[in-house]
C-alpha positions in Angstrom: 0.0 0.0 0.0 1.3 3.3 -1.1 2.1 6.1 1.7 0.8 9.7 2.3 4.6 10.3 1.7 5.1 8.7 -1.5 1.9 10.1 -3.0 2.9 13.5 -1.7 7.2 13.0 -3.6 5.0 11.2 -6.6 2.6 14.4 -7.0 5.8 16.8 -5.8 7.6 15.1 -8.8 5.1 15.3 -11.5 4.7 19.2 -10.7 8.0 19.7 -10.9 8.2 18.1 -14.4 5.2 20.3 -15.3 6.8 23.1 -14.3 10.0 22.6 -16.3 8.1 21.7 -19.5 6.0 25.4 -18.6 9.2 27.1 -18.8 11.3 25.4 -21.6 7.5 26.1 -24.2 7.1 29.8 -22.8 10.7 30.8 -23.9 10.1 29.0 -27.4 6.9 30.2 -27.9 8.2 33.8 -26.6 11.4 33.8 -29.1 8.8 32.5 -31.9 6.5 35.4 -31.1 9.1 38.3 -31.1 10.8 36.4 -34.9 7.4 36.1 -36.2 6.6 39.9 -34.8 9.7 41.5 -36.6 9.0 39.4 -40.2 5.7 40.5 -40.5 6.2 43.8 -39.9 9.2 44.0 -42.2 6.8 42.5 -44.8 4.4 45.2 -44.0 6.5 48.0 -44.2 8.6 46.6 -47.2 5.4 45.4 -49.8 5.8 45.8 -53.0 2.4 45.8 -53.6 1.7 48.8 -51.9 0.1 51.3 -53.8 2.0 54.4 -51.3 5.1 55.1 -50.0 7.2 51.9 -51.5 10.9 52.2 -51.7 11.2 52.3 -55.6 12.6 55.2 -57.5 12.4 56.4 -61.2 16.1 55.3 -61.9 16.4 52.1 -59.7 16.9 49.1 -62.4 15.0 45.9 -62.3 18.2 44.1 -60.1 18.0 46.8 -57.6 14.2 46.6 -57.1 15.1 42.9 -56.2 17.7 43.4 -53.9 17.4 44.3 -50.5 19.6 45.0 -47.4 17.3 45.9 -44.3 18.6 48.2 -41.3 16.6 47.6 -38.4 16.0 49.6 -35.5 13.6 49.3 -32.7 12.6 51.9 -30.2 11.7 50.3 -27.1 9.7 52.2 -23.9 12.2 51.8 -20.9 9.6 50.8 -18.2 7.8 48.7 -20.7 4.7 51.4 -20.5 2.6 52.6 -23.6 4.2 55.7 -25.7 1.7 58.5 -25.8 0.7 57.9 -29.3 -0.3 61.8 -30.3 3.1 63.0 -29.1 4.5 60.1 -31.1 2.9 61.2 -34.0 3.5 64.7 -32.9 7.5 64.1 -32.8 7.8 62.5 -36.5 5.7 65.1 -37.8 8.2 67.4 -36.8 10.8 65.8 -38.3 8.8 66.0 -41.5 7.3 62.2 -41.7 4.6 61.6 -43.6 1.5 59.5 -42.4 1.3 56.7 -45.0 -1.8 53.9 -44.9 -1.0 52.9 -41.0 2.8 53.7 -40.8 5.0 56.7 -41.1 7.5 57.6 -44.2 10.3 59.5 -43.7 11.7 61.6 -46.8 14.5 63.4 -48.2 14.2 67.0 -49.5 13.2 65.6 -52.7 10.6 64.0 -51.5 12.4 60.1 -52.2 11.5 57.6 -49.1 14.4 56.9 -46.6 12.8 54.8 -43.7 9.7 54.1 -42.5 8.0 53.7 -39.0 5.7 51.6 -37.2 4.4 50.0 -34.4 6.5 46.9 -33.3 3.8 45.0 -32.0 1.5 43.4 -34.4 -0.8 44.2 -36.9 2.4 47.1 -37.0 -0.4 49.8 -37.6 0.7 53.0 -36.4 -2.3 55.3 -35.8 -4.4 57.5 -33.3 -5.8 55.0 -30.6 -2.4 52.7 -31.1 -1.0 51.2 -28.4 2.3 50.3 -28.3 5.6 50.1 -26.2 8.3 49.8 -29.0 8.5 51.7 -32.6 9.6 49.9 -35.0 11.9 51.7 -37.7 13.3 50.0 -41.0 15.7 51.3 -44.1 16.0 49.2 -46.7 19.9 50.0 -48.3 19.6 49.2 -51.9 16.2 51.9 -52.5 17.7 55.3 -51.1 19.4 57.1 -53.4 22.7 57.2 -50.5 22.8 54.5 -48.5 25.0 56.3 -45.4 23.6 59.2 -45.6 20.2 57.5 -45.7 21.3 55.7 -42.6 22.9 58.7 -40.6 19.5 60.7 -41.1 17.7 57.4 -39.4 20.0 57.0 -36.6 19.5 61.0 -36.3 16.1 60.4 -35.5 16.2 57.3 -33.6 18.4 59.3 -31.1 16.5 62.1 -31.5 12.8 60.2 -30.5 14.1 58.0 -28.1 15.4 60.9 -25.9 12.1 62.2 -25.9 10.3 59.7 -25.2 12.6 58.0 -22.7 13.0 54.8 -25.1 15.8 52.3 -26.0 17.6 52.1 -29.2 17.8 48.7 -29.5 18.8 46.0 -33.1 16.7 44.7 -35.2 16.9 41.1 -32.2 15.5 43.8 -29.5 19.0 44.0 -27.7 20.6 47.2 -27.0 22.5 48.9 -30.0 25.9 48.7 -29.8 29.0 51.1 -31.0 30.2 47.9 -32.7 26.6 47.1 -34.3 26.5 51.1 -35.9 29.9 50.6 -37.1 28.8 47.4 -38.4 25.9 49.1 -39.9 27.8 52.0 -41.7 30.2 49.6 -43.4 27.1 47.9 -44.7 26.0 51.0 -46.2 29.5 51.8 -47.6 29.2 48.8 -48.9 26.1 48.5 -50.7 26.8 52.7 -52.3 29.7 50.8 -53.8 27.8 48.0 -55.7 25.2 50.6 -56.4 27.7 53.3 -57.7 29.6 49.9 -60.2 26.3 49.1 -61.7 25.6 52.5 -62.4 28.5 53.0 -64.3 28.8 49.4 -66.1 
């Protein structure tokens, strides 16, 4: 005949393998979540079917239409509390963004797209009545006419935002941006002016 004690280890046991499996599936699932959160809203923000605001230019060839080098950024409340979504909207506006079907486009002087904004938690839409804790901002290398430049201005206003809003500039995996990483960033868009700049003149 079994115990009390050895049904109590037997049930002690079984919780603790419950409680193991709990954690090892909530950190997949988690991971999953925040992967599947950043493609779809690159694939929002990067259609090609969109009627406004896609990255395609007048004297881009077919190869560079095909091409694509994404720069990430992701601006990230620091207490994990909702950004005030009017003085969001308030802040890019002053920095010249345009509203554009749900996000926000950010242009040159010309009026040619650089990078665009929105919300980092899905759908991505970034509206009045949105809630969200992170911004989610992406420049795509091979559609702005210069690539660094293109970069600096985003960077610009990634610092720029984030001090107002007392957010996190963080990569395109959510961790804190790095010296190395904007290095690593600015080499990329050296490097892709230089492909861009050879097939111009081949």
């Amino acid at each position: 005949m079994v115990s009390n004690s050895e049904v109590f280890l037997i049930v002690a046991a079984l919780l603790a393998f419950l409680l193991i499996l709990y954690i090892f599936f909530k950190q997949f699932f988690t991971r999953k979540l925040s992967q599947t959160s950043i493609q779809n809203s690159e694939s929002m923000l990067f259609n090609g079917n969109a009627e406004q605001g896609t990255l395609s230019f007048d004297d881009s060839d077919d190869q560079e239409q095909i091409d694509q080098a994404l720069i990430i950024l992701n601006l990230i409340s620091m207490d994990k509390s909702n950004f005030d979504i009017d003085q969001v909207l308030m802040l890019f506006k002053n920095l010249d963004a345009r509203h554009v079907e749900g996000f926000l486009s950010y242009r040159d002087e010309s009026g040619a797209e650089i990078f665009r904004v929105a919300s980092g938690i899905n759908p991505g839409v970034l509206e009045l009545g949105t809630q969200t804790h992170i911004l989610f901002m992406a420049l795509d290398l091979y559609q702005v006419r210069d690539p660094l430049k293109g970069l600096e201005k985003m960077l610009d206003a990634a610092t720029n935002i984030s001090e107002k809003l007392h957010a996190s500039i963080c990569d395109q995996n959510r961790a804190p941006l790095s010296k190395q990483m904007i290095e690593h960033y600015k080499s990329k868009a050296q490097e892709i002016s230089h492909i861009k700049s050879m097939r111009k003149s081949s």
